[in-house]
C-alpha positions in Angstrom: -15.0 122.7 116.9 -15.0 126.3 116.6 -14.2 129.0 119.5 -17.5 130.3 120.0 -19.0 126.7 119.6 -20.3 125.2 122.9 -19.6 122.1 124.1 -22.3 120.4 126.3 -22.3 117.8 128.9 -25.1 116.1 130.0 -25.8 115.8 133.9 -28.7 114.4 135.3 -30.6 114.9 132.1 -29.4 118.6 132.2 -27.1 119.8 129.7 -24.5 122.4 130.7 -22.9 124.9 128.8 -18.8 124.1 129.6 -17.3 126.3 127.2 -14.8 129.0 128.7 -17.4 131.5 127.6 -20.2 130.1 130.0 -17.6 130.5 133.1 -19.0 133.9 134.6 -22.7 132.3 134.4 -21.3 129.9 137.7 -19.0 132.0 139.1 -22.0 134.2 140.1 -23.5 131.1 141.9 -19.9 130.6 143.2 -19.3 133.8 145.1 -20.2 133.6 148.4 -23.2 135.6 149.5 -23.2 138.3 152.5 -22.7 137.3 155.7 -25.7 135.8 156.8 -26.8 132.6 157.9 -26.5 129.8 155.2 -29.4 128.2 154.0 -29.1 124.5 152.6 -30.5 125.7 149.4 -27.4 128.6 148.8 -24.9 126.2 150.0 -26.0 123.5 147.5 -25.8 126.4 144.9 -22.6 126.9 145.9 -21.1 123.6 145.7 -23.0 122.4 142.5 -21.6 125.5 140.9 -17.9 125.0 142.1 -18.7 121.4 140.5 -19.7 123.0 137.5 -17.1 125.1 136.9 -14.6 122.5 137.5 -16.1 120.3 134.7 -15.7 123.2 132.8 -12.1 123.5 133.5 -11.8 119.6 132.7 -13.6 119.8 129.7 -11.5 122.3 128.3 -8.3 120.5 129.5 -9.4 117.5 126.9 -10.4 119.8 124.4 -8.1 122.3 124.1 -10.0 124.1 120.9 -12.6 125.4 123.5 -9.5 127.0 125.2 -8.6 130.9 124.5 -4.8 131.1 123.1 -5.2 134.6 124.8 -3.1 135.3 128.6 -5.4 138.2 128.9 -7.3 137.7 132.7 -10.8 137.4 132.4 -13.3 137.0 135.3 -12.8 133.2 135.3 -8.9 133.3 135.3 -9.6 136.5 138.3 -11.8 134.3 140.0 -10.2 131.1 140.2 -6.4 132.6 140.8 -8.2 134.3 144.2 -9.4 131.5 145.6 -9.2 130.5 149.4 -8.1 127.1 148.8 -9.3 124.4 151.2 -12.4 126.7 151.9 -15.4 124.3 153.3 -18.9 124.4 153.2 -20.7 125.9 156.6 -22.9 123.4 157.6 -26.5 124.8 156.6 -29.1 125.6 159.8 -32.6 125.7 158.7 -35.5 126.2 160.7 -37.5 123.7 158.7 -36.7 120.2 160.1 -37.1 117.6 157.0 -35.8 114.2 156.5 -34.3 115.4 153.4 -31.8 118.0 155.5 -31.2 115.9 158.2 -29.9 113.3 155.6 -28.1 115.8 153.4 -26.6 117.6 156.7 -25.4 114.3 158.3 -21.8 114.4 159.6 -21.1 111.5 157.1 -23.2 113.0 153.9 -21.8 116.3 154.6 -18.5 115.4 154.6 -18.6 114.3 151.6 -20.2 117.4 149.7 -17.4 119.6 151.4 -15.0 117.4 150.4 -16.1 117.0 146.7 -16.2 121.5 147.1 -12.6 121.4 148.1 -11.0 118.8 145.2 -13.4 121.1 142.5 -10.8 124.4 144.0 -8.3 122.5 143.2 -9.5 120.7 139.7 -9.8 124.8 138.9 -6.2 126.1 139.9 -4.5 123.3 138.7 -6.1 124.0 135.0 -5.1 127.2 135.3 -1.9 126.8 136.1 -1.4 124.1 133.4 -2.6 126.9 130.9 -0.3 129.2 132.1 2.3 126.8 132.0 2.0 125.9 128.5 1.4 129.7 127.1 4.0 130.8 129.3 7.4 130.0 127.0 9.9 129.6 130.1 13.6 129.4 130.0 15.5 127.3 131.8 15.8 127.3 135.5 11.6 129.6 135.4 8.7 127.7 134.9 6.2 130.3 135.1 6.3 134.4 136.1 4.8 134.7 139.5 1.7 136.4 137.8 -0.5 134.2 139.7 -0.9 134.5 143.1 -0.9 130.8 143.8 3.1 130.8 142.2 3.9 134.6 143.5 2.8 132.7 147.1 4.0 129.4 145.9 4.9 128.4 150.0 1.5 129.3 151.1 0.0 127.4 148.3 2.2 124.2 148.8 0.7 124.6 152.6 -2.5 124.2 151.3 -1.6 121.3 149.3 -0.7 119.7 152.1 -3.3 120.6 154.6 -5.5 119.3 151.6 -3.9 115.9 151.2 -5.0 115.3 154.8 -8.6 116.4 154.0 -9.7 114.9 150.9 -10.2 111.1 150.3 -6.9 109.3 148.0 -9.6 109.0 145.0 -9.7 113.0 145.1 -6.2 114.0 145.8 -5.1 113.9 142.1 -5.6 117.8 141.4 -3.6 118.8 144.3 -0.9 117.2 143.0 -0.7 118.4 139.9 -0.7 121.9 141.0 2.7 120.6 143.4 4.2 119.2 140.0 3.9 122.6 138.5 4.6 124.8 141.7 7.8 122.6 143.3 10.1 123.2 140.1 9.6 127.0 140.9 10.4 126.6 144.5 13.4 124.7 143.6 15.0 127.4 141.2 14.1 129.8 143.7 16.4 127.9 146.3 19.1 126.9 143.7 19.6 130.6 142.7 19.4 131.6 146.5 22.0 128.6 147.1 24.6 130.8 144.9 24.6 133.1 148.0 24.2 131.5 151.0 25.7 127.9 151.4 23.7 125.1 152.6 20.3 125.7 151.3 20.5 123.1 148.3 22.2 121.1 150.5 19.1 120.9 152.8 17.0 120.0 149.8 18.7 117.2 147.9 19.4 115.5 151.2 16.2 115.8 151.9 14.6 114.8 149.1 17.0 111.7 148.2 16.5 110.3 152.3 12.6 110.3 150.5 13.9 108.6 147.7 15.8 106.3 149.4 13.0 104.7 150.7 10.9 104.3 147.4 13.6 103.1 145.8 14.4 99.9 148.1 10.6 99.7 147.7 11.2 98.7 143.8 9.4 102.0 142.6 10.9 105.5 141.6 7.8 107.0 141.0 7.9 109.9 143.5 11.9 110.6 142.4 11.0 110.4 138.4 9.2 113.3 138.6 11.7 115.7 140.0 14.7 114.5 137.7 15.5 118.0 136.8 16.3 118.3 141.0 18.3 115.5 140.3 20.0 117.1 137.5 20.4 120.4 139.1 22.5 118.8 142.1 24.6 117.0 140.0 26.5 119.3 138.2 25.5 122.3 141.4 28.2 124.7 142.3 29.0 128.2 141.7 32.5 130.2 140.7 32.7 132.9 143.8 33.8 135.5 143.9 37.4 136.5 145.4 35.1 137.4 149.0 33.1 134.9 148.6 36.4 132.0 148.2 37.7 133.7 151.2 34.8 132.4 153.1 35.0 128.7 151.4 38.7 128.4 152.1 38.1 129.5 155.7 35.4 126.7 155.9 37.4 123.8 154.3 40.2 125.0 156.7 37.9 124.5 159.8 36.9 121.3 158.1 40.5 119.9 158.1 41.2 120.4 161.8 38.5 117.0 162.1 36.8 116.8 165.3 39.4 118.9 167.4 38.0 121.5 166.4 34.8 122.8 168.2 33.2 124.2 165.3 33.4 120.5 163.5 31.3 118.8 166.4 28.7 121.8 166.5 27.8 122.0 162.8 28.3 119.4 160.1 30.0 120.3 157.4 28.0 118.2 155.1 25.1 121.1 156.1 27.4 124.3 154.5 29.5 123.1 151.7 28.6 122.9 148.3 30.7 119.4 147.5 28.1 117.8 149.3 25.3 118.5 147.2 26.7 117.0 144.1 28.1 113.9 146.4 24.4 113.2 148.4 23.0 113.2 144.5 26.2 110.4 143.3 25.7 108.4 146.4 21.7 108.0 145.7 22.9 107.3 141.9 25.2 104.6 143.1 22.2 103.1 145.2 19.9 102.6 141.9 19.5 99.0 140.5 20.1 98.5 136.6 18.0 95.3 136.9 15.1 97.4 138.2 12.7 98.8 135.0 11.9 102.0 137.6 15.2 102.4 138.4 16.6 101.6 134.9 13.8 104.3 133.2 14.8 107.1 136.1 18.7 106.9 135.0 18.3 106.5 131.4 16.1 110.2 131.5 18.6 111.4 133.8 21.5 110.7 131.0 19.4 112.0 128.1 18.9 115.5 129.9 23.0 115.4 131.1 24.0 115.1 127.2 21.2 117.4 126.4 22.6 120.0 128.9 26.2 119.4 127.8 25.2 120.3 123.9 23.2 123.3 125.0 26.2 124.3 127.0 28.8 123.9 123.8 26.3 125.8 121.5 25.8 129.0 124.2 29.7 129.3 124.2 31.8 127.8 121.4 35.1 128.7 123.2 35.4 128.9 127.2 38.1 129.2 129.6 39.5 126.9 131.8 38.0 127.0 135.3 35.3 129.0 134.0 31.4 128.2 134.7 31.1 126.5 131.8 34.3 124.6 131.9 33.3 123.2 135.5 29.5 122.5 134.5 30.7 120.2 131.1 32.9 118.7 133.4 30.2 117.6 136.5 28.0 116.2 133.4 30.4 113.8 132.5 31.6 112.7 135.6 27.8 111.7 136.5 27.6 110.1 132.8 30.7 108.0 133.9 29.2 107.2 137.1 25.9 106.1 135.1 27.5 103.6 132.5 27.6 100.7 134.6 24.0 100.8 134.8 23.4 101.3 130.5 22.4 98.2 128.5 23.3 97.7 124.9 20.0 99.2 123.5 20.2 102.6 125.4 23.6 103.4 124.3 22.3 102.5 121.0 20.2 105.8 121.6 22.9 107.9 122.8 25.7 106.6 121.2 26.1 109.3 118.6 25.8 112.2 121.2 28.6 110.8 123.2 30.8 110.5 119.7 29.5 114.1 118.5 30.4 115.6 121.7 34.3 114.5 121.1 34.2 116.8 118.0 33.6 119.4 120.1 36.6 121.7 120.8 36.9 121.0 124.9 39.1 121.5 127.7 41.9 118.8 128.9 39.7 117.5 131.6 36.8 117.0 129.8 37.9 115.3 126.9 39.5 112.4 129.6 36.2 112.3 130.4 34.6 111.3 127.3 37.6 109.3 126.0 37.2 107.6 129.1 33.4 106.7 128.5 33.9 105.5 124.9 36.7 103.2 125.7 34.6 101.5 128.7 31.8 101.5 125.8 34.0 99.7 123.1 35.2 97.1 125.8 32.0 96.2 127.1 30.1 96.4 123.8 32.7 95.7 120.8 29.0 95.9 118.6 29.8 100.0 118.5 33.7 99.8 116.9 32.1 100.4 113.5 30.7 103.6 114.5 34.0 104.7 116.4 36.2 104.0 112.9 33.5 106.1 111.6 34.8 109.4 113.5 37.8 109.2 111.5 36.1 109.7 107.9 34.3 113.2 109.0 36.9 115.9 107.2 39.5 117.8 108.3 37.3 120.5 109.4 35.7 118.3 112.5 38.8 116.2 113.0 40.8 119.4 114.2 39.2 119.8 117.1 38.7 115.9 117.8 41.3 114.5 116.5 43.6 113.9 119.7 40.1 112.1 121.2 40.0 109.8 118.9 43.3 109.0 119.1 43.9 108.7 122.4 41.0 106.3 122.5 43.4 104.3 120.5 46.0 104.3 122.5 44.0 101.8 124.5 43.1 99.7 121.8 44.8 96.3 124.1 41.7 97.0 126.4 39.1 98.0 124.1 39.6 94.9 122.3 40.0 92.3 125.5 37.2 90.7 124.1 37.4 90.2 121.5 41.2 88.5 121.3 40.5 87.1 117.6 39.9 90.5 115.9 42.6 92.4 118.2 45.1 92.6 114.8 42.4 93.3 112.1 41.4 96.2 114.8 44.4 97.4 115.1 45.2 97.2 110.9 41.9 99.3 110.6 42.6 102.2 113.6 46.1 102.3 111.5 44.2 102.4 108.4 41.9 105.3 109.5 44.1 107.5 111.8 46.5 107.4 109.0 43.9 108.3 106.4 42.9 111.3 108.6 46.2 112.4 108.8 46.5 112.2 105.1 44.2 114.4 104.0 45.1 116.7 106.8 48.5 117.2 104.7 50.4 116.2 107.6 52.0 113.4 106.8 55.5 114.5 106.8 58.2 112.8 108.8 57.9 114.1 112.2 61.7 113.9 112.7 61.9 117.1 110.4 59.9 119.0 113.4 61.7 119.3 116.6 58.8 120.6 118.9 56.6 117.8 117.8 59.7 114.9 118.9 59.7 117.1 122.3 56.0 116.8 122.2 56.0 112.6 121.9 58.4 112.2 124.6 56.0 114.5 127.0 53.1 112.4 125.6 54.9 109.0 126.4 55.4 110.2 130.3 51.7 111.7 130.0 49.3 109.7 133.1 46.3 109.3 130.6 48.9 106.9 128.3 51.3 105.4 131.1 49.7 104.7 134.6 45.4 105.0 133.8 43.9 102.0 133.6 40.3 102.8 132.4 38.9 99.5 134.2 40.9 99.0 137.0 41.3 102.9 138.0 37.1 102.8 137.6 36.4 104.4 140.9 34.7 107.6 142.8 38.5 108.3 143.8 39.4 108.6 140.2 36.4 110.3 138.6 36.4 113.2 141.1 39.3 113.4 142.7 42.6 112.5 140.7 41.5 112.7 137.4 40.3 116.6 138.2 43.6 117.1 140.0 45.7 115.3 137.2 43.9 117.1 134.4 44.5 121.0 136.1 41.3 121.4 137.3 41.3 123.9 140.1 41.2 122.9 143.4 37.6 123.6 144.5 36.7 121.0 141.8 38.3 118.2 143.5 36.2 116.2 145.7 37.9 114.0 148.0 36.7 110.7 148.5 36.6 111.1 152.6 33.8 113.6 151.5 31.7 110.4 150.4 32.4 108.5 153.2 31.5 111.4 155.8 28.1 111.7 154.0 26.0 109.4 156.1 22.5 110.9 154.6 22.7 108.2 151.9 24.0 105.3 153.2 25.8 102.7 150.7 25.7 98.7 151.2 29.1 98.1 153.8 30.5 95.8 150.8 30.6 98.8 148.3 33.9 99.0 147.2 33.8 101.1 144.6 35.6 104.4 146.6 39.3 103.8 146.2 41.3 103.5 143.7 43.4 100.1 143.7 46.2 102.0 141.1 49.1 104.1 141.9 47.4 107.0 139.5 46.5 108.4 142.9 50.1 109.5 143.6 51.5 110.9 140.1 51.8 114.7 139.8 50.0 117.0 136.9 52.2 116.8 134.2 53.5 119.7 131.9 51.9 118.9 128.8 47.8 118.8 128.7 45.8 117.4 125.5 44.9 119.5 123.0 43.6 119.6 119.2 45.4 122.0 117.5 44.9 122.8 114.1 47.1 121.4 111.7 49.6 120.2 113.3 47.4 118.0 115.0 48.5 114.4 114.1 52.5 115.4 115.2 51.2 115.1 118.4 51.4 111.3 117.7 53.2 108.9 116.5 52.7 107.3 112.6 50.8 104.2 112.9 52.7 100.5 111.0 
């Protein structure tokens, strides 16, 4: 259907014009007149041509050929973004008594018109804001410019989305929140960026929003939760690098924090309130409350996953090399701590979906502490589902150039080969002939297969790697814990200290309360009391396979 093609919809044997070109014909009818008495008769005009124009804006929604690609405001787009939302009706006065006005006028049958005059507002910003939306192309963390008055006053309009949703009957409260889905992302960016300067204010929202969650979620249903998952996201891997002031004012408050409830300050204000550990451990605890077993649940964490590994790639392509303790460092590393904390709850067929993404990202040149992490996720993958060992021996076969900066992954993997194969105790030794098989081969065509007596550094290098914590004391299944994933391992791996989140942090966070059998805090190992060693893993050209010891 051409542009300048109208579409018509027939109405009580009337047809109406609802192309985006017939829009300033009602908006005339729409317009209040001058202050004067209302008559039935301009107050019927009124409503039936707020009804219009909301079919308009429907119509148009369906058929988006009848829809102008242009941004430019017209008197439709004017009109509508102006509205008074939630403006009612004044019940008309006439001095003509009829049956027909007292009927129409009733408390009952008036109610209803106003009502029906309030969802149309609504039916008309929310299609405006959709077509902003989608014309709009917004980068991450902005889902529209405040070009609209309802978004550049998105608390006052939220207000009226809520003073609406006690007016209008369930059947009609549809519109209203679609214009929330649209205008609550903005709000939250707004208080994420405003978080990065004064503590607390995320922490406020996520506990908030997961106390909500909470309840829908023991109620089988994730529906309210599913539609915010980028919150969800944005608390998981939340926290800033301050500044040298700014740490001043964090060390002060974890100080204060340590004293316990000695100290006055403790007992006044809860820590939980200021510090930004807390947002990322009120989003793991509501995590660790979700049922695999529940399709809602299930759905909710699988789209979580997808947009962690999405985040992580996007992350590696903006900056191919990063230092340590840097934004980026700290932001790969939150992803795959909550990736870890999500695998218990994966089934066979999802990782079949994200398999590959998990493998790529091992290719990928990262720091010490994130490639535990992802070694750590593809071992517990291979033990639980052996199905996926064909596509691990895979990694090995993908050239030189990939297998430089992957390489020591892969390998490492490897060195827990007695786990990974647990059970599967009839295939451990043609599993182990084929990782020799492979890892050799890679090494081969690296040129490196030289004795690795001849090079001193690299026999210095195997003895550090034999006394390394990732190859002597971690246990990938029994050291399976919060303790491990964001405390020690952090700690072990040289993360800096504002990374480590002790598990007392979890326990003190009463928001989300866990079941009282939930063991799954504490680490049962004694990886909890080794000390960082000297020697971190890295891929390093070359010289790569050294770093390991030839496979019979």
């Amino acid at each position: 259907m051409d542009h300048g093609q109208q579409a018509r919809s027939r109405k009580g044997g009337h047809e109406i014009p609802t192309d985006w070109n017939s829009c300033p014909y009602w908006l005339q009818k729409v317009v209040p007149f001058p202050p004067q008495e209302p008559t039935l008769g301009r107050q019927i005009q009124r409503a039936v041509s707020m009804a219009a124009l909301a079919m308009v804006c429907e119509v148009i929604s369906q058929k988006p050929e009848l829809q102008l690609d242009s941004l430019d405001v017209g008197p439709p787009e004017t009109f509508i973004s102006s509205l008074q939302l939630n403006q009612t009706l004044q019940k008309p006065h006439t001095e003509e008594e009829s049956s027909f006005f007292e009927e129409s006028s009733s408390s009952q049958g008036w109610g209803k018109i106003v009502a029906q005059y309030i969802h149309d507002q609504w039916v008309c910003l929310s299609f405006l804001l959709r077509k902003c939306h989608t014309l709009t192309p917004a980068s991450e963390g902005e889902v529209l410019e405040p070009t609209l008055p309802a978004v550049a006053m998105a608390v006052r309009t939220l207000q009226s989305a809520l003073e609406a949703l006690t007016l209008l009957p369930s059947e009609q409260v549809l519109p209203v929140f679609r214009c929330m889905r649209i205008l609550v992302p903005k709000i939250m960016y707004r208080i994420i960026e405003m978080s990065a300067i004064k503590t607390g204010v995320f922490n406020i929202l996520i506990s908030y929003c997961c106390r909500s969650w909470v309840v829908s979620a023991s109620n089988v249903s994730l529906s309210i939760a599913k539609n915010y998952s980028e919150l969800v996201l944005e608390a998981c891997i939340f926290g800033t690098v301050f500044r040298r002031d700014q740490r001043l004012i964090q060390d002060v408050q974890t100080f204060i924090e340590n004293l316990g409830h000695e100290c006055a300050a403790n007992v006044v204000i809860e820590n939980t309130k200021r510090e930004d550990h807390y947002v990322r451990v009120c989003a793991v605890k509501f995590l660790c409350l979700l049922d695999g077993s529940n399709m809602s649940h299930k759905l909710f964490m699988e789209d979580l996953a997808i947009k962690l590994l999405d985040k992580d790639e996007l992350v590696s392509k903006s900056r191919t090399r990063y230092y340590v303790n840097s934004q980026q460092h700290r932001v790969k590393n939150r992803i795959w701590q909550i990736l870890l904390v999500l695998f218990p709850k994966f089934d066979q067929d999802f990782l079949n979906k994200i398999i590959d993404k998990i493998f790529q990202a091992g290719f990928i040149n990262n720091q010490a502490s994130i490639k535990y992490f992802i070694e750590w996720i593809i071992i517990l993958i291979l033990h639980k589902f052996p199905q996926f060992l064909p596509k691990f021996w895979n990694c090995f076969s993908y050239g030189e150039e990939n297998l430089k900066t992957s390489i020591c992954t892969f390998l490492s993997v490897l060195s827990h080969l007695d786990i990974i194969t647990e059970n599967i105790l009839e295939k451990r030794s043609v599993c182990g002939g084929v990782g020799g098989a492979r890892s050799s081969g890679a090494c081969g065509e690296a040129s490196v297969v030289p004795s690795r007596s001849s090079f001193s550094s690299a026999k210095k290098n195997w003895q550090r790697i034999q006394e390394h914590f990732f190859f002597t004391a971690f246990h990938p299944l029994k050291d399976y814990c919060l303790e491990t994933i964001f405390y020690i391992l952090p700690r072990l791996s040289g993360l800096i200290e504002d990374e480590w989140i002790a598990i007392g942090k979890f326990t003190r966070f009463t928001d989300i309360p866990l079941d009282a059998g939930f063991q799954w805090y504490l680490s049962t190992t004694q990886l909890c009391e080794l000390k960082p060693g000297d020697w971190s893993q890295q891929d390093i050209g070359k010289d790569f396979c050294f770093l390991f010891p030839p496979v019979v």
